[in-house]
ROSEDREN-971479 format. One record per residue (C-alpha): x, y, z. Coordinates in steps of 0.1 Angstrom, whole numbers, plus 2048, in hexadecimal, padded with zeros to 3 digits. Example, Ala and Ser with C-alpha at 12.3 -4.5 7.8 and 13.67 -1.06 7.14 Angstrom:
<pts>
87B7D384E8897F5847
</pts>
This chain:
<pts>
D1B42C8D8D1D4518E0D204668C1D324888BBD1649B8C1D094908E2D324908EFD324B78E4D0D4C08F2D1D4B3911D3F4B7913D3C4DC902D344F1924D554DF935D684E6916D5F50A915D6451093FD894FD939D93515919D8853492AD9852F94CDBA51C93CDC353491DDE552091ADD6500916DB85118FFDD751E8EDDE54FF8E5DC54EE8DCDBE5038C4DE14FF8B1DE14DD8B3DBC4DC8A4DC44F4887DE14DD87CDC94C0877DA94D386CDA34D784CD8C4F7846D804F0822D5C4DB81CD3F4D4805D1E4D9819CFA4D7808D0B4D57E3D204F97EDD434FB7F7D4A50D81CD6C51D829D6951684CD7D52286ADA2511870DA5504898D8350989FD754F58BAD524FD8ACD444F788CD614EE87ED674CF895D474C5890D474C4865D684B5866D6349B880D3E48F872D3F49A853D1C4AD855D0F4CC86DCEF4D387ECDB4B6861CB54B3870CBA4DB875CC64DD84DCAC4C2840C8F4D7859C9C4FB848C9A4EF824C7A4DE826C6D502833C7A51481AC6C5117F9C7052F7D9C6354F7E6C6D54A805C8056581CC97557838CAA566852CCA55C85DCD056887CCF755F887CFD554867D2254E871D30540852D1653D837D0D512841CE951F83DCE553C82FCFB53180ECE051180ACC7526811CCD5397F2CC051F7DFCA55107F3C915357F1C975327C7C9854F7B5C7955F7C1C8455B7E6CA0574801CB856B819CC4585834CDF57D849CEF587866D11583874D2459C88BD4558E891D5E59C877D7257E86DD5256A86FD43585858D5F58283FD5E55D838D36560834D3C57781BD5856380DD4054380BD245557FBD3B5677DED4B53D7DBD2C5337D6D1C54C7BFD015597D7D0557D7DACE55877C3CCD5767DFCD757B7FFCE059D811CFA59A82BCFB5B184BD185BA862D055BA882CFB5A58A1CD05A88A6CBF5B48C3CA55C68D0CB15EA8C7CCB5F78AFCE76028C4D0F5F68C2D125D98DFD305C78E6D3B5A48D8D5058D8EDD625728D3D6F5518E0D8F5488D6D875268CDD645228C4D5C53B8AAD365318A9D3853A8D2D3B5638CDD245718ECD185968F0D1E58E916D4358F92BD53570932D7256C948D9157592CD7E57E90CD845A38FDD665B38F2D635C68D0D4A5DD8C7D2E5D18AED135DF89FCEF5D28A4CC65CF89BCA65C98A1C975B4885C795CF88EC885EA87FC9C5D6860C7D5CB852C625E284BC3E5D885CC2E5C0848C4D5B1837C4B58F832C5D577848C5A552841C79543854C8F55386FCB153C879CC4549899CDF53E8A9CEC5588BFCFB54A8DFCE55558F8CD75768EDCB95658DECA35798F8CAB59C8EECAD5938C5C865828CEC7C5A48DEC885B78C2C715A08A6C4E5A28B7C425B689DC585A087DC4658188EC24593894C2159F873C2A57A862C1056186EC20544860C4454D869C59530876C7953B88EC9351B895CAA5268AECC55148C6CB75188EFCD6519908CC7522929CE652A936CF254091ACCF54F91BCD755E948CF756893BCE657C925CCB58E93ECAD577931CA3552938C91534927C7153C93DC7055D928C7A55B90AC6353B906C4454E917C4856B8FAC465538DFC275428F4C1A5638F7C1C5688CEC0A5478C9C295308C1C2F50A8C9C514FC8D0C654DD8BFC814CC8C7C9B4C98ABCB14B08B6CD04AD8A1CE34968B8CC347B8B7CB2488899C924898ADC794A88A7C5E4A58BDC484C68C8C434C88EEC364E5907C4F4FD917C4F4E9935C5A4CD921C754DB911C824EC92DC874C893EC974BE919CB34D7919CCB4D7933CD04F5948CF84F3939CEF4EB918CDC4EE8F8CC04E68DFCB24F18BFC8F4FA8C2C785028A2C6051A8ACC3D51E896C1752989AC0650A88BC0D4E1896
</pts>
């Protein structure tokens, strides 16, 4: 039987050609998915205000009941108290609230989020759930310098914000960072989580340094090949920098629940040119 997850990894590059090309039928979508959704849900032992007619995220807690689980179980197995953990996209809060507690008292979480509404209800989740003592929350998109870029938001995905044009979407202006210049050299690192549609390659330049300086740092990101030649980089790249810094690649495979580690030729047969995969990224087998 084909599950919710391998119908969106799929069907989600036809979906988001169709909404962008047919705003009328995108509009109506939409209405008729907020009318249905419900927007409230408990995640990890926290409770999450999550975006109403949202064909991302939202769609996916409400229809399964869970979001991104072998990523979650792999993130909090990582983290123990001390810890410092970067979320990178943190959209909402569906990691970096949990994360809160998996670094303990002793431990940091950063996150970033550039969108404003996105920003809003992270901060909304995090004051909800009592978190505001442990993790610092930035306003900002990460890249490899710190100057204001432009943010394209979908209109019906709000987990599908892209810092490159696409056919109907009005840019706004955001600002941005290198994870180089927010944390001071020799900072520790332990986990980075990024998400970021496509501008993987730049926010990767901009770390070198963050991910030199933390031998045992581990980086779990999503790889959309597409997203990332939309973006000015490519798989080839961005996967020869981390070779190039000594890191081995493994699939995290929500959909299966398979994590397997595999070479970069490997994983570039894995993820469809179209499509997407979360890869956990660390020095050591």
């Amino acid at each position: 039987m084909i599950t919710f997850g391998q119908l969106r990894r799929s069907c989600a590059p036809v979906v988001r050609r169709f909404f962008e090309l047919c705003p009328p039928v995108r509009f109506a979508a939409v209405k008729l998915l907020a009318l249905k959704q419900k927007t409230t849900f408990n995640r990890c032992g926290f409770v999450f205000e999550l975006p109403k007619g949202d064909f991302g995220v939202t769609l996916e807690l409400d229809s399964t009941g869970e979001y991104e689980p072998l990523t979650t179980m792999m993130i909090e197995e990582l983290l123990s108290d001390g810890s410092v953990f970067v979320d990178v996209g943190a959209h909402v809060g569906l990691f970096t609230v949990p994360a809160c507690k998996w670094v303990g008292d002793g431990g940091k979480v950063v996150a970033f989020e550039p969108h404003p509404d996105n920003y809003a209800m992270l901060m909304r989740n995090v004051e909800t759930n009592g978190m505001q003592a442990c993790v610092s929350v930035e306003h900002a998109a990460v890249s490899n310098n710190n100057q204001p870029i432009k943010l394209y938001p979908s209109a019906f995905n709000t987990g599908d914000h892209q810092v490159y044009p696409t056919a109907g979407r009005k840019g706004i202006d955001i600002a941005c960072v290198s994870l180089d210049s927010y944390f001071a050299k020799g900072e520790r690192v332990d986990l980075i989580k990024m998400d970021v549609q496509g501008a993987e390659g730049a926010a990767f330049e901009g770390m070198k340094r963050v991910l030199m300086d933390n031998e045992g740092i581990v980086v779990i990101w999503e790889l959309s090949p597409s997203q990332l030649v939309a973006c000015g980089s490519s798989a080839e790249s961005v996967l020869g920098l981390l070779h190039e810094l000594g890191f081995h690649s493994t699939i995290i495979d929500d959909v299966t629940g398979v994590k397997e580690s595999v070479s970069s030729e490997e994983l570039l047969a894995r993820c469809p040119h179209d499509s997407y995969l979360n890869v956990l990224s660390k020095r050591h087998e």
